[in-house]
C-alpha positions as CSV (number, residue, x, y, z in Angstrom):
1,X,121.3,135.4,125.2
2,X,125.0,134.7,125.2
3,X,126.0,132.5,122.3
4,X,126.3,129.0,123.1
5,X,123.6,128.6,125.3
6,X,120.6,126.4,124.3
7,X,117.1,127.0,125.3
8,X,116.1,124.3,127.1
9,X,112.0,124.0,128.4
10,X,112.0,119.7,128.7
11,X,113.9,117.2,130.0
12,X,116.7,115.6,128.3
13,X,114.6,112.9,128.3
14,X,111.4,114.3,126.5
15,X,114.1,116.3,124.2
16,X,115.7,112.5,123.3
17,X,112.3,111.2,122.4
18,X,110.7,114.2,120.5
19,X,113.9,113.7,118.4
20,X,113.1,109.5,118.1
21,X,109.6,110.5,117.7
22,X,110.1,112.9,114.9
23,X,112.4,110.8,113.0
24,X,109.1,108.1,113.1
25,X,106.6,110.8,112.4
26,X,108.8,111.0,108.7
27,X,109.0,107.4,108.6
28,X,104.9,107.1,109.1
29,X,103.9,109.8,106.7
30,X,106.5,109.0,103.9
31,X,107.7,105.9,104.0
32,X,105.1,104.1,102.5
33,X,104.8,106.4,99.5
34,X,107.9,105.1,97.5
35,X,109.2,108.7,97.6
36,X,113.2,107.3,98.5
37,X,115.1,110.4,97.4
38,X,112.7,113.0,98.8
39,X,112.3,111.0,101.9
40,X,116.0,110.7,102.8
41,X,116.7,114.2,101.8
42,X,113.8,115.1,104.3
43,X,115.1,113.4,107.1
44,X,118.7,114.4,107.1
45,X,117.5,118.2,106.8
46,X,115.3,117.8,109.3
47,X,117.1,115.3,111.6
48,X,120.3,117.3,111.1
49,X,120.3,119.2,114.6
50,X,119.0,122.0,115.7
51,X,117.3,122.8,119.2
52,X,113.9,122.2,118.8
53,X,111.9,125.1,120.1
54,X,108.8,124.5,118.3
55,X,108.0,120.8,119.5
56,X,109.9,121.9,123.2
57,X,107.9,124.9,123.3
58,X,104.8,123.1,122.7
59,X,105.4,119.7,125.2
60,X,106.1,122.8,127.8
61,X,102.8,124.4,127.3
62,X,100.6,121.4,127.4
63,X,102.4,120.9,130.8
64,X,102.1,124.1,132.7
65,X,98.3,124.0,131.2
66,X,97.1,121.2,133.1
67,X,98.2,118.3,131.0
68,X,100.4,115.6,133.5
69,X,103.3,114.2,133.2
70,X,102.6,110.7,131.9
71,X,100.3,111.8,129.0
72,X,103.0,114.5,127.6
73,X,104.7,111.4,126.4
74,X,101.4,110.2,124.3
75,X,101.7,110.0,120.8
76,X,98.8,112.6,120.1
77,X,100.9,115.1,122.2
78,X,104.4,114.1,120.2
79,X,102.6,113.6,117.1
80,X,101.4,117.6,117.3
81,X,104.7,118.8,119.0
82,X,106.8,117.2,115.9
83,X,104.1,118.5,112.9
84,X,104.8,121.8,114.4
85,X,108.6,121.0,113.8
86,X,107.7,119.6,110.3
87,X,105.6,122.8,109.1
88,X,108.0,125.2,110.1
């Protein structure tokens, strides 16, 4: 792959809201726990960029495997595309 290309296996509109979804996923499992610090160090790491493969990669699957197009954009679907994110 020539260097400057990005990978790209959504829409720029499922890419915009796995990136507003994963920002909320951090908010939802951290925020309440008083952990300030950690949790802003968290979330500029992992809100920093990058291309998103994993969660792409995984919103892609669940389409060409029978899911449609109006569920991809359920939160059960983000919520697993994003932890994949998260763990890696």
């Amino acid at each position: 792959m020539k260097e400057g290309l990005t990978l790209r296996l959504v829409s720029p509109a499922e890419l915009s809201l796995l990136e507003t979804h994963l920002s909320g996923l951090i908010d939802r499992t951290l925020g309440g726990h008083d952990l300030g610090e950690l949790t802003d160090a968290l979330r500029a790491y992992v809100l920093s960029g990058g291309k998103r493969i994993r969660p792409q990669l995984c919103l892609w699957t669940y389409q060409h495997c029978g899911g449609t197009e109006s569920s991809n954009t359920s939160h059960s679907v983000l919520d697993l595309a994003c932890a994949w994110e998260l763990i890696h």
